[in-house]
DSSP file (Angstrom, degrees, kcal/mol; ACC not computed):
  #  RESIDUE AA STRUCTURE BP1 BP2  ACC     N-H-->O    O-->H-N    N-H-->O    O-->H-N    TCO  KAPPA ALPHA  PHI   PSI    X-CA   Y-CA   Z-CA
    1    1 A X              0   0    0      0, 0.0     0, 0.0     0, 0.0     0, 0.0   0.000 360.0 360.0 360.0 127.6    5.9   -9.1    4.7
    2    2 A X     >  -     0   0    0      1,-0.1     4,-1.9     4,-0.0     5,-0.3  -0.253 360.0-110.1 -48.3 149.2    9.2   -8.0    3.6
    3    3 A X  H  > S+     0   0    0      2,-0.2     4,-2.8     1,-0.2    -1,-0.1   0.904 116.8  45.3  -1.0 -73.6   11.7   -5.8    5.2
    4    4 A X  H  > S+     0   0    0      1,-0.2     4,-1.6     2,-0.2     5,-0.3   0.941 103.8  59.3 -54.0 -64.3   10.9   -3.2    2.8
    5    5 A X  H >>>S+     0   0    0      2,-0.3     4,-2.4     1,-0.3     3,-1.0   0.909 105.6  45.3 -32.1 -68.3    7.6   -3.2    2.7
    6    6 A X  I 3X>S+     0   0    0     -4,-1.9     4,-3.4     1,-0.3     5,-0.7   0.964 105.0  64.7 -68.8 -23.0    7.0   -2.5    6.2
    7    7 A X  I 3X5S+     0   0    0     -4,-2.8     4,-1.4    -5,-0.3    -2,-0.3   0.960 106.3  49.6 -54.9 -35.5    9.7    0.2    5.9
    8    8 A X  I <X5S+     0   0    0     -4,-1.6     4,-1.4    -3,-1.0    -1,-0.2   0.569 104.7  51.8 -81.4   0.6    7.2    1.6    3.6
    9    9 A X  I  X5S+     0   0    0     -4,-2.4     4,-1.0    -5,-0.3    -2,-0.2   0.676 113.1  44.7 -58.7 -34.1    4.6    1.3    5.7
   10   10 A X  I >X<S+     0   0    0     -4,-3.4     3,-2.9    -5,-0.6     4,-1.2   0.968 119.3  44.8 -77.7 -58.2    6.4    3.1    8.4
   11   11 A X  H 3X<S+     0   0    0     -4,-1.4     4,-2.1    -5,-0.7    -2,-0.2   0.713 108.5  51.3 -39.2 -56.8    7.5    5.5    6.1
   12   12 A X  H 3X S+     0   0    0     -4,-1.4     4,-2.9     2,-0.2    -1,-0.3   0.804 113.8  51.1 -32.1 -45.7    4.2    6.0    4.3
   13   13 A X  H <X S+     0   0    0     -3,-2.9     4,-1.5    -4,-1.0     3,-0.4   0.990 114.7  41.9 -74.3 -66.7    2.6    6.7    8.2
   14   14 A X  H  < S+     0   0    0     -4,-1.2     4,-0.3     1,-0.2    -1,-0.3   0.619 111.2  50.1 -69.5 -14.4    5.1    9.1    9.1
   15   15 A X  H >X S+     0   0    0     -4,-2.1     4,-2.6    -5,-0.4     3,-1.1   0.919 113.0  53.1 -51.0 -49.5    5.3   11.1    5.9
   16   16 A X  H 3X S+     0   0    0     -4,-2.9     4,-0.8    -3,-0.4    -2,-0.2   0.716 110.2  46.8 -70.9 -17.5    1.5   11.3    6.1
   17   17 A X  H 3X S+     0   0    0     -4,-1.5     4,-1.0     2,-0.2    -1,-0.3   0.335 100.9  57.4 -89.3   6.2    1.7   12.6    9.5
   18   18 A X  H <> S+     0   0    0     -3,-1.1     4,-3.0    -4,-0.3     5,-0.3   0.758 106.8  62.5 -87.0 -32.4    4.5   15.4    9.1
   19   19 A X  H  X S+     0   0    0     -4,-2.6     4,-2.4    29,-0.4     3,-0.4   0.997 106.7  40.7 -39.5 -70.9    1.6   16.6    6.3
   20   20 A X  H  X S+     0   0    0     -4,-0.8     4,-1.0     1,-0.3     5,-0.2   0.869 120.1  42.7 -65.4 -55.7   -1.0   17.1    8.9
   21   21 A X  H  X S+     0   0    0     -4,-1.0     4,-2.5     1,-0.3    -1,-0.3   0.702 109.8  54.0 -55.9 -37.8    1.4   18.7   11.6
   22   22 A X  H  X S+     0   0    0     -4,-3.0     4,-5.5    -3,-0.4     5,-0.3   0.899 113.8  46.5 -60.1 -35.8    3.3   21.1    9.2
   23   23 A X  H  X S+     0   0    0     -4,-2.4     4,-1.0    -5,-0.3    -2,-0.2   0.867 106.6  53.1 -78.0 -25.9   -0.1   22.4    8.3
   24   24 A X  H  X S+     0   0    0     -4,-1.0     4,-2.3     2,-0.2    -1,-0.2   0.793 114.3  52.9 -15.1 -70.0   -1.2   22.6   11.9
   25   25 A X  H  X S+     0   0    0     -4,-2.5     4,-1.7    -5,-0.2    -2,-0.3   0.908 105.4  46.1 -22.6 -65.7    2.0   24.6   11.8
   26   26 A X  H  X S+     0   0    0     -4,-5.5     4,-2.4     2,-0.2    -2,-0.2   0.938 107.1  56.8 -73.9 -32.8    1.2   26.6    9.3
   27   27 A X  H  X S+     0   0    0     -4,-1.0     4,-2.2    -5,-0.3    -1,-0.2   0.913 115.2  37.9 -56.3 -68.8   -2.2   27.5   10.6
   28   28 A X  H  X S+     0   0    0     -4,-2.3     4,-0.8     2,-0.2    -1,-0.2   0.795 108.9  62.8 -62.0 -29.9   -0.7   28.8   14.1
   29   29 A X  H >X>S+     0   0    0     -4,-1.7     3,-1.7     2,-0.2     5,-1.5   0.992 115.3  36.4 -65.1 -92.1    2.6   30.4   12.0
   30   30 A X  H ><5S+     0   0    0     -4,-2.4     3,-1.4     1,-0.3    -2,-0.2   0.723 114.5  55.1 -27.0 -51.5   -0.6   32.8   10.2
   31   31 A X  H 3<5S+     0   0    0     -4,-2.2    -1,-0.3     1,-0.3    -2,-0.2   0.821 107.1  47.8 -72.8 -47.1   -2.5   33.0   13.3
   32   32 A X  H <<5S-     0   0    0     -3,-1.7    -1,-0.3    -4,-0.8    -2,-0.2   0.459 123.4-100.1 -91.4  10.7    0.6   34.5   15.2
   33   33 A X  T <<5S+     0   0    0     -3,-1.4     2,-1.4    -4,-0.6    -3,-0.2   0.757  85.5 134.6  88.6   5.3    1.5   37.4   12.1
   34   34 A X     >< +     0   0    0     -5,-1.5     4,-1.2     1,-0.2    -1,-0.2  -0.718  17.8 153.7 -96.1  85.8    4.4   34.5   10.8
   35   35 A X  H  >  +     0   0    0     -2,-1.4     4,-2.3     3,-0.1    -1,-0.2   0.854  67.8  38.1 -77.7 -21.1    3.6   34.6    7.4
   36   36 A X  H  > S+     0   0    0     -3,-0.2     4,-1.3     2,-0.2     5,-0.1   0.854 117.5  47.9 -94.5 -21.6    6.7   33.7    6.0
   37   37 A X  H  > S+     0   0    0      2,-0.2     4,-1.7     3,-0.2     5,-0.2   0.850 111.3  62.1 -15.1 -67.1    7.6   30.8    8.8
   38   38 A X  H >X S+     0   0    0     -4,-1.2     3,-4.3     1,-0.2     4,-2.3   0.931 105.8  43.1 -45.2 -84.4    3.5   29.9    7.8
   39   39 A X  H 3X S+     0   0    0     -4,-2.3     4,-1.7     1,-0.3     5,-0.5   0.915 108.5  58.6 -41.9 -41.1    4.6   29.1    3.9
   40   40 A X  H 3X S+     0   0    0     -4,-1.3     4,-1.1     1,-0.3    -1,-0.3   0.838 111.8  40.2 -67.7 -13.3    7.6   27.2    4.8
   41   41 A X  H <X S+     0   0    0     -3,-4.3     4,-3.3    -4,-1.7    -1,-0.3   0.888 113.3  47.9 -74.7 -43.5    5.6   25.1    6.6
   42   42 A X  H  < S+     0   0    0     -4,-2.3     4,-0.3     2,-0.2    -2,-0.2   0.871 114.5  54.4 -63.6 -48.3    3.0   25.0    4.1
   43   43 A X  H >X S+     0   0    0     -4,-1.7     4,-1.1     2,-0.2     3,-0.6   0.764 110.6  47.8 -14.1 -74.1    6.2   24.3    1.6
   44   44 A X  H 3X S+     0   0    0     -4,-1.1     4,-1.2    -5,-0.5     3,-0.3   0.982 105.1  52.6 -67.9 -68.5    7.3   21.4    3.7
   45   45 A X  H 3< S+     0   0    0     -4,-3.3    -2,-0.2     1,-0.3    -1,-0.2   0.577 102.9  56.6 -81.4  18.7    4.3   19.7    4.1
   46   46 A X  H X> S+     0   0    0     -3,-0.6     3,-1.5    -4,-0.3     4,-1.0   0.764 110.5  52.6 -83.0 -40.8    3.5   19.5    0.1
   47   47 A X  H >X S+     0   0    0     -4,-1.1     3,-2.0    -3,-0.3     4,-1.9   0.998 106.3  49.0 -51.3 -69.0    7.0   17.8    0.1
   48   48 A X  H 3< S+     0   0    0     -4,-1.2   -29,-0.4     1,-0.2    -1,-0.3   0.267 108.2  54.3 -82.6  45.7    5.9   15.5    2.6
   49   49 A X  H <> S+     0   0    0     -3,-1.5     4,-1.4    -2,-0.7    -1,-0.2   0.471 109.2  48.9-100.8 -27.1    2.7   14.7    0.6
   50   50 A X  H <X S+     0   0    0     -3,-2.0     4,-2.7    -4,-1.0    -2,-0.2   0.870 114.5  43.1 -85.8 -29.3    4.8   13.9   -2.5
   51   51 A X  H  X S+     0   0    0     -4,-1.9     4,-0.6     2,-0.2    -1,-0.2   0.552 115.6  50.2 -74.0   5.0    7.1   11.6   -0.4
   52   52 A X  H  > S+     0   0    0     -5,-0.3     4,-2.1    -3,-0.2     3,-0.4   0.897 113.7  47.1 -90.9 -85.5    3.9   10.1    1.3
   53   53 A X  H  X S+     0   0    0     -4,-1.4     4,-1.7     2,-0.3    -2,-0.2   0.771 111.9  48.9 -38.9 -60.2    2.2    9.6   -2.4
   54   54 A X  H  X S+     0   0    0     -4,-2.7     4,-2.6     1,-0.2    -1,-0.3   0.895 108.8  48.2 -74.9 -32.9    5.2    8.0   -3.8
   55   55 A X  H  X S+     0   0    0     -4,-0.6     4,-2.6    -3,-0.4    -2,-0.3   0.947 118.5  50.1 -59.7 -39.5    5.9    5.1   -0.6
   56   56 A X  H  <>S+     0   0    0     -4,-2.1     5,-2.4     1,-0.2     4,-0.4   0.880 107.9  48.9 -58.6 -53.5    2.0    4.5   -1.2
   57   57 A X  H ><5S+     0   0    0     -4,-1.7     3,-6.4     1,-0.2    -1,-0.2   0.958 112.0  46.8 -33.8 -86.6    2.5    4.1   -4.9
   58   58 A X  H 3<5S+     0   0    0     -4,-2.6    -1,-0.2     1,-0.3    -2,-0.2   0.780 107.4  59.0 -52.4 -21.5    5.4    1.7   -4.3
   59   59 A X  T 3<5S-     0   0    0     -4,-2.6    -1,-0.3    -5,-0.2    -2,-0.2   0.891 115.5-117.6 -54.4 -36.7    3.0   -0.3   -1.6
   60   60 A X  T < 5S+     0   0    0     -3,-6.4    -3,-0.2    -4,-0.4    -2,-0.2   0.655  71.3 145.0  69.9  23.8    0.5   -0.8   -4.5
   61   61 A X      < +     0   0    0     -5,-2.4     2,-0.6    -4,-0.2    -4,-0.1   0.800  47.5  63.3 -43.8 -53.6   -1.7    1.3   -2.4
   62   62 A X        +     0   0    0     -9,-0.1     2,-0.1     1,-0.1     3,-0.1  -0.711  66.5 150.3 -98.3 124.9   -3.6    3.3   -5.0
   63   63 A X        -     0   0    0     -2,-0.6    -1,-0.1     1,-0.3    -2,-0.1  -0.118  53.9 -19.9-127.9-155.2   -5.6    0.7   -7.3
   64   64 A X     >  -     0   0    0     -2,-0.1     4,-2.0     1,-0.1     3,-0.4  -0.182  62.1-118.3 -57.3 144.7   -9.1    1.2   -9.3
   65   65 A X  H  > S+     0   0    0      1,-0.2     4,-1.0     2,-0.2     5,-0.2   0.877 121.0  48.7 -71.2 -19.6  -11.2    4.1   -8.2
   66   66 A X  H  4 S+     0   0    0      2,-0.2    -1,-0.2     1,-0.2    58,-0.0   0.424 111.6  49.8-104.3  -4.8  -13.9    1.6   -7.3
   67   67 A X  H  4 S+     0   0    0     -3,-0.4     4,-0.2     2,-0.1    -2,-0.2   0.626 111.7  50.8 -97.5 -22.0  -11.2   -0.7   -5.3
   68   68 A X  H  X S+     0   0    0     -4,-2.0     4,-1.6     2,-0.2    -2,-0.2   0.747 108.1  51.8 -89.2 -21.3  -10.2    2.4   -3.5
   69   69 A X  H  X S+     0   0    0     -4,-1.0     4,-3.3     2,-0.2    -3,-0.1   0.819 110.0  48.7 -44.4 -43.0  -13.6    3.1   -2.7
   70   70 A X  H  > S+     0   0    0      1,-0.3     4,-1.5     2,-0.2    -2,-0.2   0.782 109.2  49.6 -82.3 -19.4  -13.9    0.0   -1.5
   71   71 A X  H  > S+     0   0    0     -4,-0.2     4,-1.4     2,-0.1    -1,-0.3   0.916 110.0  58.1 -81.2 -39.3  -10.8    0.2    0.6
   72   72 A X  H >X S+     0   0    0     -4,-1.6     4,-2.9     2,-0.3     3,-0.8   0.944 105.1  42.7 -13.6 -75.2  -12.2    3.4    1.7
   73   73 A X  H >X S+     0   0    0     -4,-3.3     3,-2.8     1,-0.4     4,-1.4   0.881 110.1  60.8 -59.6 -75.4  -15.5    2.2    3.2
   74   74 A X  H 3X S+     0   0    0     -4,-1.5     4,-1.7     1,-0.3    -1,-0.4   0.740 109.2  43.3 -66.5  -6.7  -13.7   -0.6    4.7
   75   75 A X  H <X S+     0   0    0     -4,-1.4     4,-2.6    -3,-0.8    -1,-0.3   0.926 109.7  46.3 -93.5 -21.0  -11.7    1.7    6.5
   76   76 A X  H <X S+     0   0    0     -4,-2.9     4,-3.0    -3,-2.8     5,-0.2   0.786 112.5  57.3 -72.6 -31.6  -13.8    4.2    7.8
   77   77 A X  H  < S+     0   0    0     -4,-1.4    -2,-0.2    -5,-0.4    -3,-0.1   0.883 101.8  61.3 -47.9 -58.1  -16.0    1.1    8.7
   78   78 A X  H >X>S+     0   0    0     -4,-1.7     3,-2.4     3,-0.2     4,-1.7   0.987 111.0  35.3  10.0-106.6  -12.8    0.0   10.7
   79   79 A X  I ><>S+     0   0    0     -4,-2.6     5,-3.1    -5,-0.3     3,-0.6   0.863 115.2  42.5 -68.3 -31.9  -12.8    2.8   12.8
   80   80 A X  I 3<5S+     0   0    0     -4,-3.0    -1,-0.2     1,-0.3    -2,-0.1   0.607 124.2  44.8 -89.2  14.3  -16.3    4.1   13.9
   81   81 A X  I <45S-     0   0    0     -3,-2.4    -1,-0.3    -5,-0.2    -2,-0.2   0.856 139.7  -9.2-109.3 -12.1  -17.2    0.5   14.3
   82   82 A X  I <X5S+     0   0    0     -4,-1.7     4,-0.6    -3,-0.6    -3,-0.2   0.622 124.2  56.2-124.3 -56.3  -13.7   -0.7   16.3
   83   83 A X  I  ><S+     0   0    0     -5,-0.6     4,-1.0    -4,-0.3    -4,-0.2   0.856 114.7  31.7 -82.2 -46.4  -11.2    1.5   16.5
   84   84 A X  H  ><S+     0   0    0     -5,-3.1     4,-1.0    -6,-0.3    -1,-0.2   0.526 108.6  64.0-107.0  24.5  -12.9    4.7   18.2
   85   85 A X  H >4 S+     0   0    0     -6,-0.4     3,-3.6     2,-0.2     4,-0.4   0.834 111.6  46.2 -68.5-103.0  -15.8    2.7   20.6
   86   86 A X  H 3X S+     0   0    0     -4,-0.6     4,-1.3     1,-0.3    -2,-0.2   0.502 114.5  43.1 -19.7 -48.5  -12.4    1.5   22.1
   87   87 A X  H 3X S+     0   0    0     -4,-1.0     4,-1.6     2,-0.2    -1,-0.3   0.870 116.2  54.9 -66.9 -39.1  -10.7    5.2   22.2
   88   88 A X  H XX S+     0   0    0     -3,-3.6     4,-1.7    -4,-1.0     3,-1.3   0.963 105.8  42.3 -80.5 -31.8  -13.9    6.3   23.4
   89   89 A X  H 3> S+     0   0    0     -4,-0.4     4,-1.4     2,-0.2    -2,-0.2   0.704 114.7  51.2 -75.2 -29.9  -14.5    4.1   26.4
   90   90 A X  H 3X S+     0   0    0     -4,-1.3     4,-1.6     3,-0.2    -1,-0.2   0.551 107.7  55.2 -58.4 -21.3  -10.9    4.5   27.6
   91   91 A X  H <X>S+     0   0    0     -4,-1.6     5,-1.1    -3,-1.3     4,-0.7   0.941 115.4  39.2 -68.8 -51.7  -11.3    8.5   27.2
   92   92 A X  H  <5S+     0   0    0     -4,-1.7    -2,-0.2     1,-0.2    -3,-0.2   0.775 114.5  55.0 -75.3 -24.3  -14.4    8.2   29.6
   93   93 A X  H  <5S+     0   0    0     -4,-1.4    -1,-0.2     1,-0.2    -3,-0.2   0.989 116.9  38.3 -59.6 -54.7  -12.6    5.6   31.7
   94   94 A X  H  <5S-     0   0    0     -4,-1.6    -2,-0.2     2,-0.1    -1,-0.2   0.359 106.1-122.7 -22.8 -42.0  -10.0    8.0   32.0
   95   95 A X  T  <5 +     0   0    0     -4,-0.7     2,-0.8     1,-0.2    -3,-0.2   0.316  58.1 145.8  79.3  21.7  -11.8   11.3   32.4
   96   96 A X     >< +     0   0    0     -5,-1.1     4,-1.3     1,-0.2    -1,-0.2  -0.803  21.4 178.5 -97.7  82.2  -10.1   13.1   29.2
   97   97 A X  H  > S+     0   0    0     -2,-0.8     4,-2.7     1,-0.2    -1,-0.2   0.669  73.1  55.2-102.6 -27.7  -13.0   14.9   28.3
   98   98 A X  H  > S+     0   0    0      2,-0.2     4,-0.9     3,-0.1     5,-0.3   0.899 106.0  46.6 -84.6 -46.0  -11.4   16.6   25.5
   99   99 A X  H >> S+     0   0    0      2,-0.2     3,-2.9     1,-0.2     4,-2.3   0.954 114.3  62.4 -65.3 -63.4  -10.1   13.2   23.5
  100  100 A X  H 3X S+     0   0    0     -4,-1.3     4,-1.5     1,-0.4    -2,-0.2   0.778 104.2  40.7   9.9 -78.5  -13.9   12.3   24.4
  101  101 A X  H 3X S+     0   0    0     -4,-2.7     4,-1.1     1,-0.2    -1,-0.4   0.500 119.8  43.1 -80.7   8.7  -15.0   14.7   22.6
  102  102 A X  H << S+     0   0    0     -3,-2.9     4,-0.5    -4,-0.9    -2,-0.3   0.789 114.7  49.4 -99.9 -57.6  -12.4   14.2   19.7
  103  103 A X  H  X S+     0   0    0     -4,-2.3     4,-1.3    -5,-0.3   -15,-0.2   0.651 113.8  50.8 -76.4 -28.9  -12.7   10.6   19.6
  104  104 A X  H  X S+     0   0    0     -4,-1.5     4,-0.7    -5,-0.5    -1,-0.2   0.935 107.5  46.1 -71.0 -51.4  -16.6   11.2   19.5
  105  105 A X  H  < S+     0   0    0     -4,-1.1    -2,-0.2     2,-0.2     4,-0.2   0.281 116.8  52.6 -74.2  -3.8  -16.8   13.7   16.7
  106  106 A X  H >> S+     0   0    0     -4,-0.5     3,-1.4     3,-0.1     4,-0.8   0.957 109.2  49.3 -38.9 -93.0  -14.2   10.8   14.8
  107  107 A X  H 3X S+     0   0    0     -4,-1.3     4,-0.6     1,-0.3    -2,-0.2   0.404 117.4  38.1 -95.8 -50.1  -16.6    8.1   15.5
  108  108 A X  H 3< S+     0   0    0     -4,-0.7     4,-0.4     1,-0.2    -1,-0.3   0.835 114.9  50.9 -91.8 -26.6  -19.8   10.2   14.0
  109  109 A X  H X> S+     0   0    0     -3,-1.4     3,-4.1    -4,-0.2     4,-1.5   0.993 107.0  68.5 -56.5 -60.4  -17.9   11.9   10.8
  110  110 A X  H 3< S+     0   0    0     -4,-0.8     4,-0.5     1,-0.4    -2,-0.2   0.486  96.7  44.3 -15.7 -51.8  -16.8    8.1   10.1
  111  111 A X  T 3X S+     0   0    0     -4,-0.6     4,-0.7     2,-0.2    -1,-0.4   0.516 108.8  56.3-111.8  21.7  -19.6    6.9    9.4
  112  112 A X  H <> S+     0   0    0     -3,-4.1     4,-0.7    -4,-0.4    -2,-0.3   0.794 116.6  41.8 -56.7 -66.6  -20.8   10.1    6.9
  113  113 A X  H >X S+     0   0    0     -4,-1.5     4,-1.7     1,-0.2     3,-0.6   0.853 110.5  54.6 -81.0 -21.5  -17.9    9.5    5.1
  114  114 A X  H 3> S+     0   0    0     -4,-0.5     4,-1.5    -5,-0.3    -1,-0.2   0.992 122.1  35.4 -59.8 -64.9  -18.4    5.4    5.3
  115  115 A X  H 3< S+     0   0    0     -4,-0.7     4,-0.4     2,-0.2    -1,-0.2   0.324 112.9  56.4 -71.8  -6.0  -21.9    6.1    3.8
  116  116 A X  H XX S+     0   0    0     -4,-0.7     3,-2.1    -3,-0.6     4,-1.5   0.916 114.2  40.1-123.2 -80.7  -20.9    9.0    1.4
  117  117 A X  H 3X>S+     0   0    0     -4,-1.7     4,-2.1     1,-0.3     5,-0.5   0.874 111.3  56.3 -48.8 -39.9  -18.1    6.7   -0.4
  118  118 A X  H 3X5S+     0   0    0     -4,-1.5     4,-1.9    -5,-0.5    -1,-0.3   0.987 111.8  44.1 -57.0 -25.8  -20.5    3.5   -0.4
  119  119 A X  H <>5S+     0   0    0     -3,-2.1     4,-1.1    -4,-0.4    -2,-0.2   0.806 111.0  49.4 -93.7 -21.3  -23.2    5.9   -2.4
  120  120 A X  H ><5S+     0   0    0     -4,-1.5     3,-0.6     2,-0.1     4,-0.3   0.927 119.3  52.0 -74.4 -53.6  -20.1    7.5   -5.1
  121  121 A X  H 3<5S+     0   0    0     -4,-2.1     3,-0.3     1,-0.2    -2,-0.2   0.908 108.8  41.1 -27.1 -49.3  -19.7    3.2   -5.0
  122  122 A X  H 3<<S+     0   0    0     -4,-1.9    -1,-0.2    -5,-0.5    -2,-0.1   0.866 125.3  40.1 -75.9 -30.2  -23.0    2.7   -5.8
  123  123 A X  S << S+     0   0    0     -4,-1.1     4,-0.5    -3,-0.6     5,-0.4  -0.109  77.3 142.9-106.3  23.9  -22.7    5.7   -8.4
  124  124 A X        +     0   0    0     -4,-0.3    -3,-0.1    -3,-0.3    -4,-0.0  -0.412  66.6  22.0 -79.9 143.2  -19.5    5.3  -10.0
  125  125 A X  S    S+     0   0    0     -2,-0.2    -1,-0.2     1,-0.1    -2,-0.1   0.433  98.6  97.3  69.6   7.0  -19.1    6.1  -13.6
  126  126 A X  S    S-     0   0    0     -3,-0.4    -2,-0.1     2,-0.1     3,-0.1   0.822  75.0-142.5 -67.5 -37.5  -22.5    8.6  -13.7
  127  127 A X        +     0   0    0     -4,-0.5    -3,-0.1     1,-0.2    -4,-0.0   0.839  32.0 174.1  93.0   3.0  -20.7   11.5  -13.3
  128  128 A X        -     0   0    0     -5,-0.4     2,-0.2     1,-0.1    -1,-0.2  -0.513  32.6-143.9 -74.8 125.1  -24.0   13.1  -10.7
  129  129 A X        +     0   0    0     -3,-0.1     2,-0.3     2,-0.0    -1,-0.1  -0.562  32.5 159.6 -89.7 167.2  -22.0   16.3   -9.9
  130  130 A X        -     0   0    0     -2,-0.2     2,-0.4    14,-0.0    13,-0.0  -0.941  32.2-115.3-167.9 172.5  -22.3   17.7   -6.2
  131  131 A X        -     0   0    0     -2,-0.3    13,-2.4    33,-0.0     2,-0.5  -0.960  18.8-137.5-108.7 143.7  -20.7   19.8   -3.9
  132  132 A X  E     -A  143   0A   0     -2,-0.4    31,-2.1    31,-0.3     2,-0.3  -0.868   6.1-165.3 -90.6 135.5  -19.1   19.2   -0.3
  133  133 A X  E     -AB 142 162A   0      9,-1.6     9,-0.9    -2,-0.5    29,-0.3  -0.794   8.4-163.5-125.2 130.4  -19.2   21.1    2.8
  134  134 A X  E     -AB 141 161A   0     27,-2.5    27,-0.7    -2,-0.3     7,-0.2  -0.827  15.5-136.9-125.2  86.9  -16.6   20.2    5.3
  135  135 A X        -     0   0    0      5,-1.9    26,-0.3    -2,-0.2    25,-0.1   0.111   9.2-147.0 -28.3 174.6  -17.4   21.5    9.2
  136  136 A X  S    S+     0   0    0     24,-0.1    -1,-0.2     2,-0.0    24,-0.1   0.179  87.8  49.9-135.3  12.8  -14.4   22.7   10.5
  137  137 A X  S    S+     0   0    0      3,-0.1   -32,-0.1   -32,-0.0    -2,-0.0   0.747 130.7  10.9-106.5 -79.3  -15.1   21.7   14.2
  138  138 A X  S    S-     0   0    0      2,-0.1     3,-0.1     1,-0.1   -29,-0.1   0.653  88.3-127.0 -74.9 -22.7  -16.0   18.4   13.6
  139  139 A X        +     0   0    0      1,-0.2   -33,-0.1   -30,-0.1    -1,-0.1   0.147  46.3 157.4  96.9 -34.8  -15.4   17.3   10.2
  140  140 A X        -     0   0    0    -35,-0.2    -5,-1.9    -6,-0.2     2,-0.6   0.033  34.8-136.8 -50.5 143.2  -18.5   16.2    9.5
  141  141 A X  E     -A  134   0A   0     -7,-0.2     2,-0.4   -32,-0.2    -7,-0.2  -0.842  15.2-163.3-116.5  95.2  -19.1   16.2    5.5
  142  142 A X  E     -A  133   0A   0     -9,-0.9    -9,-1.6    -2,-0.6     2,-0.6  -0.434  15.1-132.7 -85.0 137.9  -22.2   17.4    4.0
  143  143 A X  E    S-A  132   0A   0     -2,-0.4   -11,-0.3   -11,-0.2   -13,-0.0  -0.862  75.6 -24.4 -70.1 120.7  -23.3   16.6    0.4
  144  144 A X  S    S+     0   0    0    -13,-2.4   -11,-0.2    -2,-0.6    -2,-0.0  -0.076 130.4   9.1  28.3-143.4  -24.3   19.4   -1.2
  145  145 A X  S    S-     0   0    0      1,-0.1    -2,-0.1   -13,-0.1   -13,-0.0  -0.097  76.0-143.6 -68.1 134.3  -25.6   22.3    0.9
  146  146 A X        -     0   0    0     11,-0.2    -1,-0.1    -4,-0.1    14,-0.1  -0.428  30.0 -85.2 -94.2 178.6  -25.0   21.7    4.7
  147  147 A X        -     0   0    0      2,-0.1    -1,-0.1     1,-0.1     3,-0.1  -0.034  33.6-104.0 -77.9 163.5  -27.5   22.8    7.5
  148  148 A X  S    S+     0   0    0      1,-0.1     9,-0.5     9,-0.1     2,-0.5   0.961 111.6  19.4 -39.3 -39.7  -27.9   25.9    9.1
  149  149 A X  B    S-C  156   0B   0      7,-0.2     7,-0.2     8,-0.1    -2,-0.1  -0.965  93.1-104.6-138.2 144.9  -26.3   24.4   12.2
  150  150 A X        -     0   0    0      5,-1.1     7,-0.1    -2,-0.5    -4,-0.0  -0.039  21.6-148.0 -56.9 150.9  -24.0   21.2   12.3
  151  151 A X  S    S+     0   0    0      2,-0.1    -1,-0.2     3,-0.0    -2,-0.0   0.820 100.8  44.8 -75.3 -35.8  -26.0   17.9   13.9
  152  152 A X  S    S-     0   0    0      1,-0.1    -2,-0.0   -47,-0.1   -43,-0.0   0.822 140.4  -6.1 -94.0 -56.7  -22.7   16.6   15.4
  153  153 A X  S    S-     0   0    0      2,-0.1    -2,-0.1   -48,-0.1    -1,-0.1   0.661  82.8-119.9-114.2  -7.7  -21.2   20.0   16.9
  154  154 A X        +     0   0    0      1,-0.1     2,-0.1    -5,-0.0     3,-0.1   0.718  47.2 162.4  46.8  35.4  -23.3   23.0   16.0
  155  155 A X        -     0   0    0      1,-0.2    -5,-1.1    -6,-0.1    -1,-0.1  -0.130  50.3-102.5 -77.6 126.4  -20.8   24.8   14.2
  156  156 A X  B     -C  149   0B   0     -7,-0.2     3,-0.3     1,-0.1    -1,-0.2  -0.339  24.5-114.7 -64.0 156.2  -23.1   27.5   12.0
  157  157 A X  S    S+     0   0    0     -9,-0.5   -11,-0.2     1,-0.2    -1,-0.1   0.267 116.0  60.1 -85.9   0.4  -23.6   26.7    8.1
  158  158 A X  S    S+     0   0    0    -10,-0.2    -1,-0.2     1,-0.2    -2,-0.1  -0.283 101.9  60.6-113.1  63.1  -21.3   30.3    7.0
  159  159 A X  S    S+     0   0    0     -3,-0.3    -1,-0.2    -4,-0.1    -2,-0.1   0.095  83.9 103.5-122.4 -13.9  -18.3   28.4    9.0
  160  160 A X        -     0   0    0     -5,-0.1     2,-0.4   -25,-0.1   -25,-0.2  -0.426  66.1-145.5 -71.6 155.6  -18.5   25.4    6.6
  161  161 A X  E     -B  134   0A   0    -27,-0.7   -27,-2.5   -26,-0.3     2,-0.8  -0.850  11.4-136.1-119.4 163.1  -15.8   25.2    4.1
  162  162 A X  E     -B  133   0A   0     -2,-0.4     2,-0.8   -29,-0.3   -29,-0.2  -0.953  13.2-136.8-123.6 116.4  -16.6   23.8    0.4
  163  163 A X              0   0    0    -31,-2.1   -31,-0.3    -2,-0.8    -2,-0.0  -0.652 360.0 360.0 -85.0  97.0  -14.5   21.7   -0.9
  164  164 A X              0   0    0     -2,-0.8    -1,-0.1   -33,-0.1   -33,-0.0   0.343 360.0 360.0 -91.4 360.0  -13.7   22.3   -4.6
């Protein structure tokens, strides 16, 4: 791998994490009565989604929708079958009860979304509309309406967000 390349890899990782943390940001910035603090965050981390977007682009990251599915699955496959069994057993070695439970509710969303892309895979170019429900404790990702109370956390069904 070229120089460059992994410079956009690194580059790619850390854009895509400055996203999630300004918005983390922004979230606590609202929470505390900083509304204008809150948009400049919000502000920033749409900038670093378009510098994010564009290293990906120049990776040759973003392919076919049905090759990006398929990178998909394999990555969500990737972690709840490798990557967080290992995170969890070093949380429990540990005693970190809170990355435990973090690493846990990963591990179970993981393979919702593993199963939820293989069937848009299976179901590519139909068009079957639906809606999505996103917990906001766990993550876990319902298909159309989700249940009264989460499986994974038990987070109540009017706490789910739908993702338009």
């Amino acid at each position: 791998m070229s120089k460059t390349a992994k410079n956009l890899q690194e580059a790619f990782a850390g854009e895509s994490q400055a996203n999630r943390k300004y918005i983390a940001f922004a979230i606590k910035a609202e929470a505390e009565g900083h509304e204008q603090v809150a948009k400049l965050f919000r502000a920033a981390a749409e900038a670093e989604t378009v510098h994010a977007l564009n290293h990906l682009k120049e990776l040759n990251g973003i392919r076919s929708t049905r090759e990006n599915l398929e990178a998909a699955i394999g990555g969500e496959t990737h972690e709840f079958q490798e990557m967080y069994p290992q995170m969890i057993k070093e949380a429990e070695e540990e005693g970190s009860k809170a990355a435990l439970r973090s690493f846990t509710f990963a591990n179970e969303v993981e393979k919702i979304h593993a199963a939820l892309y293989k069937k848009a895979a299976d179901t590519l170019g139909k068009n079957e509309e639906t809606d999505y429900h996103v917990c906001p404790v766990c993550g876990n990702t319902f298909e159309g309406e989700p249940p009264d109370k989460c499986p994974i956390c038990g987070a109540l069904k009017k706490s789910f967000r739908k993702v338009d």
